[in-house]
C-alpha positions in Angstrom: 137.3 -92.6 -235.7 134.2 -95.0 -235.5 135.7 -96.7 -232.7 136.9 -93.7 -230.6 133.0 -91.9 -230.8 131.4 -95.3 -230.0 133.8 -95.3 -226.8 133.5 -91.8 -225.5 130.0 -91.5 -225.5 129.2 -94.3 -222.4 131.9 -92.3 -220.6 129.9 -88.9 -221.1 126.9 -89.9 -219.7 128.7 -91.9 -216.4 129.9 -88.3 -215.7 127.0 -86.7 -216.3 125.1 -89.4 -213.6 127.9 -88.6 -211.3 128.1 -85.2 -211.7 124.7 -84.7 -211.0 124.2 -82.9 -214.3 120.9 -83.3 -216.6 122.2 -83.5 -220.4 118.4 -82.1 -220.9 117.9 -79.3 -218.2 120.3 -77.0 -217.2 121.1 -76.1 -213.4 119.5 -72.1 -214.6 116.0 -74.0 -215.9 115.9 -75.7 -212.8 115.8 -72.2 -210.4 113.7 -71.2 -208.3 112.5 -67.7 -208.9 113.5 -65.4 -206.2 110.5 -63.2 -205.7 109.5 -60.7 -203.8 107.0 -57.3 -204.5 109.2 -53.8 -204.1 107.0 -53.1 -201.1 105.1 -55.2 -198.5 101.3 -55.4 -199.4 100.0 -52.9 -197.0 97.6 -50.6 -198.8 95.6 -47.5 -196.8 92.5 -48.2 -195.5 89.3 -45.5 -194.7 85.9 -45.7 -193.3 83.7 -43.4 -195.5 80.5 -42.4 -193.8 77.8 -40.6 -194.5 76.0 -37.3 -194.9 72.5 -35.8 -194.3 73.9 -32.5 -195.2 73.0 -30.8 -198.8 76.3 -30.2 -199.9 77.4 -27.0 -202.0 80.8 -28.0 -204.3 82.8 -25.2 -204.3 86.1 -26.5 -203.8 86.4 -25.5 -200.1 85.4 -27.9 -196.9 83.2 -25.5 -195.3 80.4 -27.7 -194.7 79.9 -29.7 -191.1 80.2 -32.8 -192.6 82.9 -32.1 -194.4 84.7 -31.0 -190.6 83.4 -34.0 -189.1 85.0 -36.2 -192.0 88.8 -37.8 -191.1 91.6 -36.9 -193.8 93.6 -39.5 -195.3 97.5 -40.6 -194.2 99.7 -38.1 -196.0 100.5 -38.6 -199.2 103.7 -40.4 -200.0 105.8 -41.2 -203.4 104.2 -43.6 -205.9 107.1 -46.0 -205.1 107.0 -46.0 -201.2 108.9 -45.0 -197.7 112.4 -45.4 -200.0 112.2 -42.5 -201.6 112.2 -39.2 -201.2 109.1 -37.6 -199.1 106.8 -35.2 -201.3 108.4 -31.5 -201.2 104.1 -30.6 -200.5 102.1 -32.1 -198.5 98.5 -33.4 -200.0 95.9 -34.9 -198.1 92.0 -36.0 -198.6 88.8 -37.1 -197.1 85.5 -38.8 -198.0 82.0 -38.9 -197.9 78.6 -40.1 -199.7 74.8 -40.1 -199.7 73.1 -42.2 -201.4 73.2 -40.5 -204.5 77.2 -39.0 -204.6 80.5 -40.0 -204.1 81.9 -37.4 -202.3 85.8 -36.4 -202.1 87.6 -33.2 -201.2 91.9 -33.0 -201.8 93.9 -30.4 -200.4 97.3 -29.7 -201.8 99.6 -27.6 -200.7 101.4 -25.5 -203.5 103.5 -22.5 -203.4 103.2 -21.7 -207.2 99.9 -22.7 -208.7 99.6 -22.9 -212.8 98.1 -24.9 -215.3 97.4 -24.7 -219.2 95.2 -26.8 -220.3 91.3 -25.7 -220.7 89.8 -28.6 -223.3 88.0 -31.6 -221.7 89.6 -34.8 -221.9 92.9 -33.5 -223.0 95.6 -35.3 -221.1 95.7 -33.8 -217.9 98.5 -34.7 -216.0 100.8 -32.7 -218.5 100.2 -30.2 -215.7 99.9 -30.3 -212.4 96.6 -32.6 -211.5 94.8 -34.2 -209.0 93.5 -38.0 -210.2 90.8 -40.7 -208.9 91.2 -44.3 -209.5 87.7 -46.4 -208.6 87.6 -50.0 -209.1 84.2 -51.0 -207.3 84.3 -54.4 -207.5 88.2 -55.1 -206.9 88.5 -57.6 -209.8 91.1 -55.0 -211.5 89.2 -54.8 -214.5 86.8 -52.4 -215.4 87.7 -49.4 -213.5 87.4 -45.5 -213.2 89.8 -42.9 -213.7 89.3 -39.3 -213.1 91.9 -36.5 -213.2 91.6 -32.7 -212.9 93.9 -29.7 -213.0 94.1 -26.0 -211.1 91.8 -25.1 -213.5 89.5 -27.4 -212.8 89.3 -29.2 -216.3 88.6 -32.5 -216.0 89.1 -36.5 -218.1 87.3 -39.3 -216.9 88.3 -42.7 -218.2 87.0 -46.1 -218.2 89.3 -48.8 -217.8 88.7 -52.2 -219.3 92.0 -53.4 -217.8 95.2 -52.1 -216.6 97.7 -50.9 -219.6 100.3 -54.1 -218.5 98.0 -56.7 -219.4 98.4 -56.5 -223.0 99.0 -54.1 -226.5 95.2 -54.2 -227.3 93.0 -51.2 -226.7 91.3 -50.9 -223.2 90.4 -47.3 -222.7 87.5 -45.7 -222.8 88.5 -41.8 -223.7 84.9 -39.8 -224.5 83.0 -40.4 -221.7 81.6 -37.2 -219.8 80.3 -38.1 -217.1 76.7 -36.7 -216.8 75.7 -34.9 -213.5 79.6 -34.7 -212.1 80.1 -32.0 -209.9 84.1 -30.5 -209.3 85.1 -27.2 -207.9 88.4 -25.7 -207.3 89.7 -23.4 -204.7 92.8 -21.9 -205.3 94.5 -19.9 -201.9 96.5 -17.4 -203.4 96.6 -17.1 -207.6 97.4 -18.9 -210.4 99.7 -19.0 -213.0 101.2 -15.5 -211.2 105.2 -16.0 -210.6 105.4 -13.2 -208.4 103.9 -14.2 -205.5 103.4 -17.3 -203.2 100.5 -19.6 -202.8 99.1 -21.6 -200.3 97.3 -24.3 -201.7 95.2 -25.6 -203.9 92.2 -27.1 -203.4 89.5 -29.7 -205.4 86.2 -31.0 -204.2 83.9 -33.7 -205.8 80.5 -35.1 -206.0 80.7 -38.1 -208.7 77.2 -39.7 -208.8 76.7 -43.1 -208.2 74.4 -44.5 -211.3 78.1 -43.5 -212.8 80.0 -45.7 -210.6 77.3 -48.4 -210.9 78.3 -50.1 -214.1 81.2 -51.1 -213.1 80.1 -51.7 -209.6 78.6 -55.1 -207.7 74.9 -55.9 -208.9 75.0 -52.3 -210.1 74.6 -50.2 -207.8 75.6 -47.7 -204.9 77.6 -49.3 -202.1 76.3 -51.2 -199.2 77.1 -50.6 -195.2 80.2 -52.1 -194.8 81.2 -52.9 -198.3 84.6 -51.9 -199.3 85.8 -50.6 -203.2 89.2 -50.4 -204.1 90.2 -46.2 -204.1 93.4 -44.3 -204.8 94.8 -40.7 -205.1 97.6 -39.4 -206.9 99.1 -36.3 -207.3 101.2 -35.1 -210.5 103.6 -32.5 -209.6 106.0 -30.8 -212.6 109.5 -29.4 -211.9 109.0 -25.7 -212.7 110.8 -22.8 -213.1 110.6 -19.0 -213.8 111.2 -17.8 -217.0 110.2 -14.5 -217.1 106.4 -13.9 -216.4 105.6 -17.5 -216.6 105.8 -21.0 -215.7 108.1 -23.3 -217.3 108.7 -27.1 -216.8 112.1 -27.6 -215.9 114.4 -29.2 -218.9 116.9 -31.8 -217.9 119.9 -31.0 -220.5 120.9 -34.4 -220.4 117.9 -35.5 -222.3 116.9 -32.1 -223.6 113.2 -33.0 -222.1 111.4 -32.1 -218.9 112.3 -33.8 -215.9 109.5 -36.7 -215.0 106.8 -35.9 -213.1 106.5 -36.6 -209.3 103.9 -38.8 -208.6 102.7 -38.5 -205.1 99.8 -41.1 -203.8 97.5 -42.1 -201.0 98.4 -45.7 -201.2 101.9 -46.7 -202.8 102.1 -49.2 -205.6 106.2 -49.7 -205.4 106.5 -48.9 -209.2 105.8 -45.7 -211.3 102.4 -47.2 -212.6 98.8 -46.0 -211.1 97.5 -48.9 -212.5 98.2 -51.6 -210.3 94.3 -51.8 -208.3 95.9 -54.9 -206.8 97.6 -52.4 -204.1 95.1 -49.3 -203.9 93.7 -48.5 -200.8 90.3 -50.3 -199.2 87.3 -47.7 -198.6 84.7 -48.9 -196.4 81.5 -47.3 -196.8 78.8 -47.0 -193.3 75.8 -46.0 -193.3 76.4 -44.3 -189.9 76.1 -40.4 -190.6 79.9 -38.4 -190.0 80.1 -37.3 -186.4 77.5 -39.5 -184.9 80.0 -42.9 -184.4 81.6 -44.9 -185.9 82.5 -48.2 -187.1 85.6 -50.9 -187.1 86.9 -51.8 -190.4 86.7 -55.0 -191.2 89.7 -56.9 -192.1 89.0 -59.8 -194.3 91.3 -62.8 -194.4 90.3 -63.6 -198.0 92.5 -60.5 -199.1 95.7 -62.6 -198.3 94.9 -65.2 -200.4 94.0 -62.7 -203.3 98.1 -61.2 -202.3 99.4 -64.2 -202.3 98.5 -65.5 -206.1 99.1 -61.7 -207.1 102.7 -62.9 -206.5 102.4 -66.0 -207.9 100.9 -63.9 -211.4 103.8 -61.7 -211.2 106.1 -65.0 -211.2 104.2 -66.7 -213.9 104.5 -63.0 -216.1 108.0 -63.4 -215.7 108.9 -66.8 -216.1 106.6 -66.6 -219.8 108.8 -63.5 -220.6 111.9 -66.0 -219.5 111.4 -68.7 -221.0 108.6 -67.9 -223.9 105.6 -70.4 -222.2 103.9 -70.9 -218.3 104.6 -73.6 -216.4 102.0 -75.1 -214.2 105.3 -76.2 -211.7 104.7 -74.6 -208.5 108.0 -76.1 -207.6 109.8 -73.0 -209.8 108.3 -70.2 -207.7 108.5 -68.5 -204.4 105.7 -69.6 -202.5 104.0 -67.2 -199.9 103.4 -67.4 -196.8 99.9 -66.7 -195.1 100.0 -65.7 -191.9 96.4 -66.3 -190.8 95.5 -69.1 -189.2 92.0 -69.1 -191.0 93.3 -69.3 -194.6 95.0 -72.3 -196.6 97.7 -71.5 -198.9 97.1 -74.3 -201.3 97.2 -73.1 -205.1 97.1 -75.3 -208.4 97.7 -74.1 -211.8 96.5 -74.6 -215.3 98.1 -74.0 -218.2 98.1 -74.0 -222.1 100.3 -72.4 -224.6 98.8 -69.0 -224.4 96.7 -69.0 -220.8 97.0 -69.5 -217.1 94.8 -70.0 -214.1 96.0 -69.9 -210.8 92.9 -71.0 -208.1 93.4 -71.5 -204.3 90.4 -72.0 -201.8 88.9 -68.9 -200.0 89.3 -69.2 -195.7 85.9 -70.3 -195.4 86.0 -72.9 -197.9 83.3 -70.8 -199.8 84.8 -70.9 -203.6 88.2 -70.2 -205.0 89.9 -67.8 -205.8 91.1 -67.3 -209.3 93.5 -64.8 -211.5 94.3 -65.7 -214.9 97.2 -64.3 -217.4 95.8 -61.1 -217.5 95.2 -59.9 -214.3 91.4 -60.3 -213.7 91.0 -61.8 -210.2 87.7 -62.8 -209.1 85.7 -65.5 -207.0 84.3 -68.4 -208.5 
């Protein structure tokens, strides 16, 4: 038996050489992840400019500015072009001073209802509209703001998007002092027995809110762009009676989910992704008297492009149980400005990542680290 083992083993490992097989790494370890985002990176952009005008909030656009002011692209599902378009249309426009935030929604809705009276109760168990802020587009430390048809309202601070990790990260009681919200409802609400129109909500969120979260801590600048989305939450209803019901699936014995309609997709059923909101550029040029270009900045590939390396590096941890700092194992994107270098590195330990590239002008780097923070240094 001795001799037979001490014979077969030399053999083994001339087939492994010639076989091109590792007897330490398998073919699966040595993959290269496949990877690419549900959607293409292509997130809505606006030009917000200004007003002189007082503004009333009532819920309604009445005011010249507010004519004056472009609405948004049509709302779409949270998940993109795929799936199904939104049953109701929903649309919204912008504006500021230097002392507001201003945004009017307009949804339209032939059977208006909602329950739900308390402040800061979760909102979108009815039908809501809802804000998401992040000023400074790190996608940490952001705003959340939701409302319902009868105009109750939760405002949220985000320390971090819910994906990052188990630990807690919102901040629940925080009225915001000074907000201003009106809604306008075109036809009734909670009444079965006729038809609606639409439903409508108008806001004036002041700034020294905004500004702890924001650049140096304040209001925005001409030409500065913040990270914005919409979303819409609209319930599967039916009549039961004299009232509205949510619509039971009686396969699960539970509601059906919610349809989440949005200004600028994310390609999965999370809000929370700032990484793909939409760009709002702010000008100091007053609504109706010109207008302005946006500004496209280059840098905003190379921020895309190590998103998708973090999204690899989330799932090779989840694969394997540790990073890697081999670029060799991922999908690399492409940039397709000629300004801007592609050129990432990566650090690891057992428990952290960085991922750094240069920005187009050679200016800093880039950096985003395992939990999602992405910032200039």
């Amino acid at each position: 038996m001795k001799m037979t083992k001490v014979f077969l083993f030399p053999f083994f490992i001339i087939l492994l050489l010639f076989s091109g097989c590792s007897p330490v790494e398998s073919q699966h370890e040595k993959s290269v992840q496949d990877y690419q985002h549900p959607i293409p990176f292509n997130p809505e952009r606006y030009l917000c400019y200004k007003t002189e005008q007082s503004m009333t909030i009532d819920g309604k656009d009445q005011e010249d500015s507010w004519e004056k002011a472009s609405w948004t692209n049509i709302f779409t599902d949270i998940e993109g072009g795929s799936k199904p378009k939104p049953t109701h249309e929903t649309k919204a426009k912008m504006l500021w001073d230097d002392t507001h935030f201003y945004i009017y929604a307009k949804m339209d809705e032939p059977h208006i209802w909602a329950t739900l009276k308390q402040r800061d109760t979760v909102i979108f168990y009815d039908d809501d509209f809802e804000i998401f802020i992040d000023p400074d587009g790190d996608s940490h430390g952001y705003y959340e703001f939701e409302a319902n048809a009868y105009n109750t309202l939760w405002e949220l601070i985000l320390l971090r998007p819910y994906r990052t990790d188990d630990l807690p990260k919102v901040l629940n009681e925080w009225n915001v002092r000074g907000i201003k919200t009106a809604v306008h409802i075109e036809g009734s609400i909670n009444d079965p027995n006729d038809e609606d129109a639409y439903w409508s909500i108008e806001w004036a969120i002041p700034w020294y809110a905004l500004a702890e979260l924001a650049p140096e801590g304040r209001a925005p600048k001409d030409k500065e762009q913040w990270r914005v989305n919409f979303s819409r939450v609209d319930w599967r209803m039916k009549i039961e009676g004299n009232r509205y019901e949510k619509e039971i699936n009686p396969q699960t014995g539970k509601p059906y989910p919610e349809n989440n309609w949005v200004w600028s997709p994310t390609g999965r059923i999370n809000m929370h992704m700032p990484e793909m909101w939409a760009y709002v550029q702010f000008s100091d040029i007053i609504v109706g008297s010109g207008s302005t270009q946006f500004q496209y900045d280059p840098d905003e590939e190379i921020k895309w492009a190590l998103w998708q390396l973090y999204f690899q590096q989330v799932d090779y941890f989840e694969t394997h149980g540790s990073y890697t700092d081999d670029l060799g194992r991922f999908t690399i994107p492409d940039i397709a400005s000629s300004e801007c270098k592609f050129d990432p590195k990566i650090y690891i330990t057992p428990h952290l990542f960085e991922i750094i590239n240069e920005t187009c002008t050679d200016s800093g780097n880039w950096t985003i680290r395992q939990d999602g923070k992405i910032q200039l240094k």
